[in-house]
FIPAMAR-641197 format. One record per residue (C-alpha): residue number from 1; x, y, z; residue in three letters. Coordinates in nm, 2 decimals, always signed. Layout:
N
+-----+--------+--------+--------+------+
|  nr |      u |      v |      w | rest |
+-----+--------+--------+--------+------+
| NUM |      X |      Y |      Z |  ala |
...
+-----+--------+--------+--------+------+
This chain:
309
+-----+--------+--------+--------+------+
|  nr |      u |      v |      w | rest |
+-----+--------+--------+--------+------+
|   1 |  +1.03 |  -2.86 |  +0.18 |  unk |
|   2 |  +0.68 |  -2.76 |  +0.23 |  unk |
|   3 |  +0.53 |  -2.54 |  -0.02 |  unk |
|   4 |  +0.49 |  -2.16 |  +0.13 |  unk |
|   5 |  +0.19 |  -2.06 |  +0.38 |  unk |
|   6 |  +0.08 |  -1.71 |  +0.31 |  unk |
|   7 |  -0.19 |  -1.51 |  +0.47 |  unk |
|   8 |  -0.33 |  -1.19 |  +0.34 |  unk |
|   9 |  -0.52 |  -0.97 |  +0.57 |  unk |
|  10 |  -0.80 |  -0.76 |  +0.34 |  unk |
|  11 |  -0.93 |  -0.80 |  +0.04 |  unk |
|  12 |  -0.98 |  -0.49 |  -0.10 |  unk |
|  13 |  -0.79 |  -0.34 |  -0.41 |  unk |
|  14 |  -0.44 |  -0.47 |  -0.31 |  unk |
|  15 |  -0.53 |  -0.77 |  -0.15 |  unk |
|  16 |  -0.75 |  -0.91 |  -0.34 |  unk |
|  17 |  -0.58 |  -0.88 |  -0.67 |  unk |
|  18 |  -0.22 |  -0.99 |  -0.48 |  unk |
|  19 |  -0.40 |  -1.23 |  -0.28 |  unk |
|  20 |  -0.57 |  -1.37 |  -0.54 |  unk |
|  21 |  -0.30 |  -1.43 |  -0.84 |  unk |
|  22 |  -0.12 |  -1.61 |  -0.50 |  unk |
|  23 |  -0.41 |  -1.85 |  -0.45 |  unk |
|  24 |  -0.49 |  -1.93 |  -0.83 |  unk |
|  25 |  -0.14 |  -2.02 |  -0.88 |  unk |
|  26 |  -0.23 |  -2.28 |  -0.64 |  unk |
|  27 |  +0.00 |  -2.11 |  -0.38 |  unk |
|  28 |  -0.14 |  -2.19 |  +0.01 |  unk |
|  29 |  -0.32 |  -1.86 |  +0.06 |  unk |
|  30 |  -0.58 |  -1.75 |  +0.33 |  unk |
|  31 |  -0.78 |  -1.41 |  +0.32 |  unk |
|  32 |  -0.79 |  -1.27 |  +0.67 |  unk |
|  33 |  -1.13 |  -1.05 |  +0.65 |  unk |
|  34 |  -1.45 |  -1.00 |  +0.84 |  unk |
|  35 |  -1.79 |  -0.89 |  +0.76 |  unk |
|  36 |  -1.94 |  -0.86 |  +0.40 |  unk |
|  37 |  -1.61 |  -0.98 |  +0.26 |  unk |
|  38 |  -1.57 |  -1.27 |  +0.45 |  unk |
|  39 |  -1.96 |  -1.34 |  +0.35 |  unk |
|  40 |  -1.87 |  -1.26 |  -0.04 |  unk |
|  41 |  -1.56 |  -1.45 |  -0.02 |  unk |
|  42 |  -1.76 |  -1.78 |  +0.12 |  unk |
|  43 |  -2.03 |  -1.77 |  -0.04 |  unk |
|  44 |  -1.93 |  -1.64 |  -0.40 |  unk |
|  45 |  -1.54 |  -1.66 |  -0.41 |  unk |
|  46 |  -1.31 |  -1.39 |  -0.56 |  unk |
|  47 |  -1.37 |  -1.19 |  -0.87 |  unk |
|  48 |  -1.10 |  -1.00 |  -1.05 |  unk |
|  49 |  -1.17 |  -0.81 |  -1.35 |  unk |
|  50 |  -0.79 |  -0.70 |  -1.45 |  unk |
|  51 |  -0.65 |  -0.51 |  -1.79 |  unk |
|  52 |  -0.40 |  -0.84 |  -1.77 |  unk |
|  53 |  -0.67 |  -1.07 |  -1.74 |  unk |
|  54 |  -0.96 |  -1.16 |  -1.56 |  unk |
|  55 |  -1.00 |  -1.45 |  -1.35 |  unk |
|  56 |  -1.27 |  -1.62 |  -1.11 |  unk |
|  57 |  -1.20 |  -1.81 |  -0.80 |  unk |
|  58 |  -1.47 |  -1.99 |  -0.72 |  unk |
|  59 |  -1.34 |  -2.11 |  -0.37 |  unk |
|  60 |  -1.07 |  -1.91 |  -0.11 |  unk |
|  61 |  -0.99 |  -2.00 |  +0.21 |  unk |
|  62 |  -1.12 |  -1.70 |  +0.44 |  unk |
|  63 |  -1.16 |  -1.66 |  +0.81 |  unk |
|  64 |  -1.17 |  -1.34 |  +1.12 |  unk |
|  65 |  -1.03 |  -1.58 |  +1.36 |  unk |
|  66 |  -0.72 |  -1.74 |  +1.17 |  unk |
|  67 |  -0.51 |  -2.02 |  +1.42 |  unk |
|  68 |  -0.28 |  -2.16 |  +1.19 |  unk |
|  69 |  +0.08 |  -2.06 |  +1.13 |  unk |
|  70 |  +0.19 |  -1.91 |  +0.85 |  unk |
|  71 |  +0.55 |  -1.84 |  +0.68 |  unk |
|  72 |  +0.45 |  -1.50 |  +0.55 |  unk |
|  73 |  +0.19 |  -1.22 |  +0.60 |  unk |
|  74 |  +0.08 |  -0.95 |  +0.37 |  unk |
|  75 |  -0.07 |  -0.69 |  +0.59 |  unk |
|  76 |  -0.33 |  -0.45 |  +0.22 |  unk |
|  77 |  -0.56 |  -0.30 |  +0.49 |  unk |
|  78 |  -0.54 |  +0.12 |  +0.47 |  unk |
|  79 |  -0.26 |  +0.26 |  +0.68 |  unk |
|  80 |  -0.51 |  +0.35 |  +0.95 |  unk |
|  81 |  -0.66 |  +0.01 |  +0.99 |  unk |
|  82 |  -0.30 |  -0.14 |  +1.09 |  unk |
|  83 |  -0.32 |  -0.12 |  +1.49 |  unk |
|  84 |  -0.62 |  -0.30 |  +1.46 |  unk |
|  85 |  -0.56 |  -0.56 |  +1.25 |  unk |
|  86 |  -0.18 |  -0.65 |  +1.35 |  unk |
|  87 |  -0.35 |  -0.73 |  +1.71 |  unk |
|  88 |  -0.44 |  -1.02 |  +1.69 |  unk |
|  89 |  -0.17 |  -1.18 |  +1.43 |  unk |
|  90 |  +0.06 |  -1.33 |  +1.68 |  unk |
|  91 |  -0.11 |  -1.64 |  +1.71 |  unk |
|  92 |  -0.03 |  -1.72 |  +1.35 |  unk |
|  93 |  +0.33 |  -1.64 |  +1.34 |  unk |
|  94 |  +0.60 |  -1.89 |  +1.39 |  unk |
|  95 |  +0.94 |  -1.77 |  +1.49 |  unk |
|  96 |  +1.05 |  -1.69 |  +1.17 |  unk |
|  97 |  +0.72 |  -1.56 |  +0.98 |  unk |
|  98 |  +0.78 |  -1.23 |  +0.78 |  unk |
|  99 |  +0.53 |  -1.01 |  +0.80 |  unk |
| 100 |  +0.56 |  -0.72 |  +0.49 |  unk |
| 101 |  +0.30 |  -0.41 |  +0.51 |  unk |
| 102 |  +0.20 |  -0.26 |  +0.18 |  unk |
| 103 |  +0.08 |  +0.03 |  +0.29 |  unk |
| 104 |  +0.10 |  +0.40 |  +0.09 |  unk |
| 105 |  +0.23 |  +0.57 |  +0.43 |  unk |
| 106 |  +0.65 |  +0.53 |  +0.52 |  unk |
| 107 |  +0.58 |  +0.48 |  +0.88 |  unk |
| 108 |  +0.42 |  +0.11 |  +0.90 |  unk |
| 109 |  +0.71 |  -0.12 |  +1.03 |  unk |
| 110 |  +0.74 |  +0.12 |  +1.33 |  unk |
| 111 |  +0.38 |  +0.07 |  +1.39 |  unk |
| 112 |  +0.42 |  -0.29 |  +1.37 |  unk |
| 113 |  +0.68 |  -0.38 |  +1.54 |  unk |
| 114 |  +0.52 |  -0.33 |  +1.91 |  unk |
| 115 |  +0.21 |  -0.53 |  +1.76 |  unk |
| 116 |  +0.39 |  -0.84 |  +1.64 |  unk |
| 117 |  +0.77 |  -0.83 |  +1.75 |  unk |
| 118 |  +1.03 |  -0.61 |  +1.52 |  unk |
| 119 |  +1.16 |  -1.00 |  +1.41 |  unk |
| 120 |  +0.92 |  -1.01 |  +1.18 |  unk |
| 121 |  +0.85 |  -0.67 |  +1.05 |  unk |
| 122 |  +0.98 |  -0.64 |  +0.68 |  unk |
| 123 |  +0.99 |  -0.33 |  +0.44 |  unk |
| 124 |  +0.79 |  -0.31 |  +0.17 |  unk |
| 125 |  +0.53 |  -0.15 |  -0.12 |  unk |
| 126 |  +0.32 |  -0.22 |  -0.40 |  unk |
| 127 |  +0.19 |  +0.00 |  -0.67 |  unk |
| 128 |  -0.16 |  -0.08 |  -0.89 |  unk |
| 129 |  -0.45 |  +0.09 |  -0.93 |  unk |
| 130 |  -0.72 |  -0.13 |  -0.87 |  unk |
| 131 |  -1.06 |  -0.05 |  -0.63 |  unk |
| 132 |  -1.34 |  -0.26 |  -0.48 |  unk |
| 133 |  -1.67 |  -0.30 |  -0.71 |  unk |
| 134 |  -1.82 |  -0.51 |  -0.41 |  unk |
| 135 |  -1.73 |  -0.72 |  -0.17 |  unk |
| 136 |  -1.54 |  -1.00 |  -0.35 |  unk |
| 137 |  -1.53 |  -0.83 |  -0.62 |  unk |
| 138 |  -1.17 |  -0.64 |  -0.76 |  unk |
| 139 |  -1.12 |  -0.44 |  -1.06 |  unk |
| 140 |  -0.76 |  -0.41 |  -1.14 |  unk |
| 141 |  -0.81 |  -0.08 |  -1.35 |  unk |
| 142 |  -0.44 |  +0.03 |  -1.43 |  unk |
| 143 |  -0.06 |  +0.03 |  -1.41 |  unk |
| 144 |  +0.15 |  -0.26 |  -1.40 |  unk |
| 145 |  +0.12 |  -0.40 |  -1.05 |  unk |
| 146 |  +0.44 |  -0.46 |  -0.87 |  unk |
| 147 |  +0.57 |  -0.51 |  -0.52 |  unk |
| 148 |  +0.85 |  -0.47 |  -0.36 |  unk |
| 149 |  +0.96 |  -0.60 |  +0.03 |  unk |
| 150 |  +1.30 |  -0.69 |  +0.20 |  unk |
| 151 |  +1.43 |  -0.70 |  +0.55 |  unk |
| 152 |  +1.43 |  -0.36 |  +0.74 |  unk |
| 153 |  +1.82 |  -0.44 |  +0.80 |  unk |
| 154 |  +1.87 |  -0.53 |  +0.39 |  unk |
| 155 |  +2.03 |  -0.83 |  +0.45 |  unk |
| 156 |  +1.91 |  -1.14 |  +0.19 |  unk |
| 157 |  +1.75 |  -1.37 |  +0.41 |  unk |
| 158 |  +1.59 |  -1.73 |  +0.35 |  unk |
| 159 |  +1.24 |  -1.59 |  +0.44 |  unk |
| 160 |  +1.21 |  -1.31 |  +0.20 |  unk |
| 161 |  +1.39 |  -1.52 |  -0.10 |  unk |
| 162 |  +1.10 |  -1.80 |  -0.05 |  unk |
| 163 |  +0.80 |  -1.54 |  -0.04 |  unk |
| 164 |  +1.00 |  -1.36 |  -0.35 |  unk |
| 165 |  +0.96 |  -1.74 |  -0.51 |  unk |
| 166 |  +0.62 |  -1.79 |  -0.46 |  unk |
| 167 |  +0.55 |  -1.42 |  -0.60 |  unk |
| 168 |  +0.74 |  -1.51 |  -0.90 |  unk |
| 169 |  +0.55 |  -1.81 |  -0.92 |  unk |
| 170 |  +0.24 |  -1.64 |  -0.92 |  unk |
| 171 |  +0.29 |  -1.47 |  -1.23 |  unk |
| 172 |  +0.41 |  -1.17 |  -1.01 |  unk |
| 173 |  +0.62 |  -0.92 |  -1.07 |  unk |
| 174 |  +0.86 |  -0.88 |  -0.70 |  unk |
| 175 |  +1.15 |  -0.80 |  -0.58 |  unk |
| 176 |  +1.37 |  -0.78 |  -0.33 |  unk |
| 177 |  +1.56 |  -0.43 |  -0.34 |  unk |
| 178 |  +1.89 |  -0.35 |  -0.27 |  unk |
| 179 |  +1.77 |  -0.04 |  +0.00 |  unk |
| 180 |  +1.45 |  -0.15 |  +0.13 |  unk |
| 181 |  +1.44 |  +0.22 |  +0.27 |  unk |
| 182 |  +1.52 |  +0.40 |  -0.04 |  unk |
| 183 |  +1.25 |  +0.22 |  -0.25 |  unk |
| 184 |  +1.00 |  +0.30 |  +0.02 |  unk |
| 185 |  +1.05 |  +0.67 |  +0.04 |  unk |
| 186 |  +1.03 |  +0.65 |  -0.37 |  unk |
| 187 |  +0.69 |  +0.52 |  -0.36 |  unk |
| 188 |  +0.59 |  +0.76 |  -0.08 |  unk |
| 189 |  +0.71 |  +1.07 |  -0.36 |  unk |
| 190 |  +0.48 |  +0.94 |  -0.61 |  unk |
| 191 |  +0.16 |  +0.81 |  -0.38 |  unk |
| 192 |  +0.18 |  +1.12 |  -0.16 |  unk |
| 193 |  +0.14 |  +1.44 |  -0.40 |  unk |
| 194 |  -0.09 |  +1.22 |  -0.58 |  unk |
| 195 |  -0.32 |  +1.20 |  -0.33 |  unk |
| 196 |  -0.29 |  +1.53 |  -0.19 |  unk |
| 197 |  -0.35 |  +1.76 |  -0.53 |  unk |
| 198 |  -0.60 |  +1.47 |  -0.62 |  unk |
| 199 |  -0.77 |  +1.52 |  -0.32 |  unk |
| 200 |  -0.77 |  +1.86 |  -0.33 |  unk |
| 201 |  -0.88 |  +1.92 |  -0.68 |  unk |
| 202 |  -1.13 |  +1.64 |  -0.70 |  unk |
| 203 |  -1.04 |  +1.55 |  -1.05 |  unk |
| 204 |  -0.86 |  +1.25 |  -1.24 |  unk |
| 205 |  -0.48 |  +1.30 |  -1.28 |  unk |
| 206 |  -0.54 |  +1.35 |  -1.59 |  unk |
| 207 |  -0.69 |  +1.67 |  -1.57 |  unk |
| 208 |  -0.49 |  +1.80 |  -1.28 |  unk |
| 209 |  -0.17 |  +1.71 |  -1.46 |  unk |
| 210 |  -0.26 |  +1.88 |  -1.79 |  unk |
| 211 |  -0.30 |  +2.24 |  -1.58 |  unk |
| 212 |  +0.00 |  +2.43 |  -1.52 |  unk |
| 213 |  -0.11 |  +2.54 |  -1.16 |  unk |
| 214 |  -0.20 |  +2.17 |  -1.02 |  unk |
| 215 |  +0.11 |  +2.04 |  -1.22 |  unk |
| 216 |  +0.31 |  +2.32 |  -1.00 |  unk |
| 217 |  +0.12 |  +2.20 |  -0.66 |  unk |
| 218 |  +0.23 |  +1.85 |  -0.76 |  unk |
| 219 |  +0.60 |  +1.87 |  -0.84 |  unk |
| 220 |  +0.65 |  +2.14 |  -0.56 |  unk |
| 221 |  +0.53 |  +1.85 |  -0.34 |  unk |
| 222 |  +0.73 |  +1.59 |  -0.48 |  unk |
| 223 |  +1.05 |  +1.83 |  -0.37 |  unk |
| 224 |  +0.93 |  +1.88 |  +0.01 |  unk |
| 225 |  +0.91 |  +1.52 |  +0.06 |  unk |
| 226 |  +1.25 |  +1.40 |  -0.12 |  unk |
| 227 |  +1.38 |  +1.73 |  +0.12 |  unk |
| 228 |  +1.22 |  +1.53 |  +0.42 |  unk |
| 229 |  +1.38 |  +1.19 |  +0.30 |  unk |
| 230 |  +1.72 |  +1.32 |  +0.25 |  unk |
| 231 |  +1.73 |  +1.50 |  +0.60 |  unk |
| 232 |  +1.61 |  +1.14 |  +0.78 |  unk |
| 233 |  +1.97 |  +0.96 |  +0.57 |  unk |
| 234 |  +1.73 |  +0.87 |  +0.28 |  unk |
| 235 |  +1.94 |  +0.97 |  -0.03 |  unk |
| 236 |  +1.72 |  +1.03 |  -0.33 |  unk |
| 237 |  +1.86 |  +1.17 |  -0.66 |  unk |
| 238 |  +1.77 |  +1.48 |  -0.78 |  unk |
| 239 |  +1.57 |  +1.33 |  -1.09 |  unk |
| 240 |  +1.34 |  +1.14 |  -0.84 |  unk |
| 241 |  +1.16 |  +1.45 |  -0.92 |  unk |
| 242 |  +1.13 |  +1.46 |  -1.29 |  unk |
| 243 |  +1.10 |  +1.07 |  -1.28 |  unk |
| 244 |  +0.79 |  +1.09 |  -1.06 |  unk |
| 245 |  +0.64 |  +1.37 |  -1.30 |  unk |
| 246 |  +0.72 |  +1.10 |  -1.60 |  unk |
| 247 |  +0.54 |  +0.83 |  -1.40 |  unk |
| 248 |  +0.20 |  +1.03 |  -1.35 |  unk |
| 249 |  +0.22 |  +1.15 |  -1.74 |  unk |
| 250 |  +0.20 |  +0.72 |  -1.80 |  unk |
| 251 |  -0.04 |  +0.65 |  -1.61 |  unk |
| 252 |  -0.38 |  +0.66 |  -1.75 |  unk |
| 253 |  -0.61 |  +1.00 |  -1.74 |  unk |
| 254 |  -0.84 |  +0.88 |  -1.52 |  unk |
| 255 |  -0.64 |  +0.70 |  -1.28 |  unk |
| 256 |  -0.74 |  +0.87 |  -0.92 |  unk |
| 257 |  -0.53 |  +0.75 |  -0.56 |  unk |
| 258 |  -0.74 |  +0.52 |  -0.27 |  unk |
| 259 |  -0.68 |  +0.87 |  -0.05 |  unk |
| 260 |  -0.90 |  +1.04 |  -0.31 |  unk |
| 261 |  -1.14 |  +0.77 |  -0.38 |  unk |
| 262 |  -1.18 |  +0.79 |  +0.00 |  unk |
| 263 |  -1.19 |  +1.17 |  +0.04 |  unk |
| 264 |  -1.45 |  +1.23 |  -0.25 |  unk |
| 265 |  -1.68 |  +0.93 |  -0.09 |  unk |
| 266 |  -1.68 |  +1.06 |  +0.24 |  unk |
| 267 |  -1.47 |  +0.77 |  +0.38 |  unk |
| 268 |  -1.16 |  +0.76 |  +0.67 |  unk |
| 269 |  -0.87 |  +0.78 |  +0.46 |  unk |
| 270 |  -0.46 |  +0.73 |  +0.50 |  unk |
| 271 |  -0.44 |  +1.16 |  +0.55 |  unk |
| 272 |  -0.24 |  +1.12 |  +0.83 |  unk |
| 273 |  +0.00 |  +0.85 |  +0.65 |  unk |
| 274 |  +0.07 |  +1.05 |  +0.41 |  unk |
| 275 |  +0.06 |  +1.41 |  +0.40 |  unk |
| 276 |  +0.02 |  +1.43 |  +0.73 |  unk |
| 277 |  +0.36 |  +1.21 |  +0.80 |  unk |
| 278 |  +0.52 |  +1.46 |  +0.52 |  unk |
| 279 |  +0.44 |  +1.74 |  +0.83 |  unk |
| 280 |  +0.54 |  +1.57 |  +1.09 |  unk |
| 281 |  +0.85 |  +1.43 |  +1.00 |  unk |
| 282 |  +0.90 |  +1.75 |  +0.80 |  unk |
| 283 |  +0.87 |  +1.91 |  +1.13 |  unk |
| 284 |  +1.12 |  +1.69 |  +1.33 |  unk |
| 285 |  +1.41 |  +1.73 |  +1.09 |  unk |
| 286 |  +1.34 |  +2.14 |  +1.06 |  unk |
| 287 |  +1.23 |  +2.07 |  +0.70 |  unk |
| 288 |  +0.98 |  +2.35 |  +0.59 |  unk |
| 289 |  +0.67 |  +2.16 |  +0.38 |  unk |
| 290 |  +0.43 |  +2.45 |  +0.32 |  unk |
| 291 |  +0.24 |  +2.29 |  -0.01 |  unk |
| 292 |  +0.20 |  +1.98 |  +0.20 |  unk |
| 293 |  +0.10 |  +2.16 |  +0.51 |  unk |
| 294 |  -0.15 |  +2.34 |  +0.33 |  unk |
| 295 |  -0.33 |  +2.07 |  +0.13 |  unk |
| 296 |  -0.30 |  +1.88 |  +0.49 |  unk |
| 297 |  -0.46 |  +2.10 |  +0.67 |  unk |
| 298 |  -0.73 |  +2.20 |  +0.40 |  unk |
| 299 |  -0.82 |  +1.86 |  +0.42 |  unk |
| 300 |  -0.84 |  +1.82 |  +0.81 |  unk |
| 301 |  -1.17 |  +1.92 |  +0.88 |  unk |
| 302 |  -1.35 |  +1.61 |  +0.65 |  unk |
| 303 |  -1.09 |  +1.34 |  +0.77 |  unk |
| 304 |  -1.20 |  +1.43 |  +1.15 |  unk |
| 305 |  -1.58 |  +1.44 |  +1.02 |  unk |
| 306 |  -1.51 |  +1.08 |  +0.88 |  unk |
| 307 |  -1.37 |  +0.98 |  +1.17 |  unk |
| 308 |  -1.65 |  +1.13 |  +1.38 |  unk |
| 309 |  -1.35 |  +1.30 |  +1.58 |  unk |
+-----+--------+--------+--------+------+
């Protein structure tokens, strides 16, 4: 059997470090990217600077127009850049390509599977802290980076075991969950009050966390969204909440989430995603959010400025 065909589309923070442990370990992998990164990425290769290591590829495979098929796709672009760049994937999918979005929204497989046929939409989520230095250029800056995918139906299925393999061969750590749901909505109770009171307060979690008032904002949040899970059949344990509080008190002080980074430099950002899909779905399962709705709203006015809205 072949070895596995993987394409990543982006290179920023999460693809380029996922993307590029995949290609170093000699695993077939091609960055689907445009622009400046496609330039960096022919002309210079890929650069990771990582607290587990840095490394230096000096040649990637890297394309905008990609024509060949591939058995798995990792879709690392920003929640709001999904429409756009699942449009024009179906010409590299064969009839059992899986196609796995790590996005930090809860809502991506249902924006996918119109663009490139619910067959091939998977779960799944990653967690690093990592951030572009320039094009071609990662810095893996903290946490333990992990992902985590499965089929939307949880079944074990050839596909997903083979991309789990050539994760694990990688030097990656993956799984392949039991609930492909529950883990989901997990990662969306730690990424989402992150960003908000990050965004909000402009400040490193380690300040925010070591103030009583922010602290509050933060776990209040937490709450509203495991309310919102549990109302959409999501069952999440009442320590999700002191579990989450445990996991930002590890992390290092002046770890910040991409909605922040975004927010503070003036940039689109996954608002809606997040915080705003904390509203929403709040909304359609008669959940009250008010913490979320607040730090939603307060942050409205620059999202739609970004956005030129």
């Amino acid at each position: 059997m072949r070895g596995m065909r993987i394409a990543v589309v982006g290179a920023g923070g999460v693809g380029g470090y996922f993307g590029g442990k995949l290609a170093k370990a000699g695993i077939d992998t091609t960055f689907i990217v445009r622009g400046r990164t496609l330039e960096a990425l022919r002309s210079r290769g890929l650069r990771v600077d990582s607290i587990g290591g840095d490394f230096h590829l000096e040649q990637v495979n890297a394309t905008d127009s990609p024509t060949e098929k591939v058995d798995a796709v990792l879709l690392t672009v920003k929640a709001w850049q999904l429409p756009e760049a699942a449009a024009n994937l179906r010409p590299i999918l064969h009839e059992d390509t899986i196609v796995v979005p790590l996005q930090n929204g809860i809502d991506a497989p249902e924006v996918l599977a119109p663009l490139v046929g619910q067959q091939h939409v998977a779960g799944g989520l990653c967690a690093i802290v990592s951030f572009v230095v320039e094009p071609g250029h990662i810095r893996h800056a903290g946490a333990d980076p992990f992902l985590m995918f499965g089929e939307l139906d949880n079944r074990t299925s050839d596909r997903a075991t083979r991309l789990l393999a050539a994760m694990h061969q990688a030097g990656l750590t993956a799984e392949i969950p039991q609930d492909i749901h529950r883990s989901m909505w997990t990662k969306f109770v730690f990424i989402t009050p992150m960003s908000g009171v990050g965004a909000a307060t402009r400040v490193p979690l380690g300040v925010w966390r070591s103030m009583p008032e922010p602290r509050a904002l933060a776990e209040r949040m937490i709450r509203e969204v495991v309310a919102v899970a549990n109302a959409r059949g999501v069952a999440l344990a009442d320590e999700v909440v002191a579990q989450t509080m445990q996991r930002y008190d590890m992390l290092q002080a002046e770890s910040t989430a991409s909605l922040q980074r975004d927010v503070m430099e003036g940039k689109p950002s996954e608002l809606e995603a997040q915080l705003g899909a904390v509203v929403r779905l709040g909304r359609e399962a008669g959940v009250p959010t008010p913490v979320t709705e607040v730090l939603y709203h307060a942050l409205l006015p620059q999202e739609r400025a970004a956005r030129a809205i």
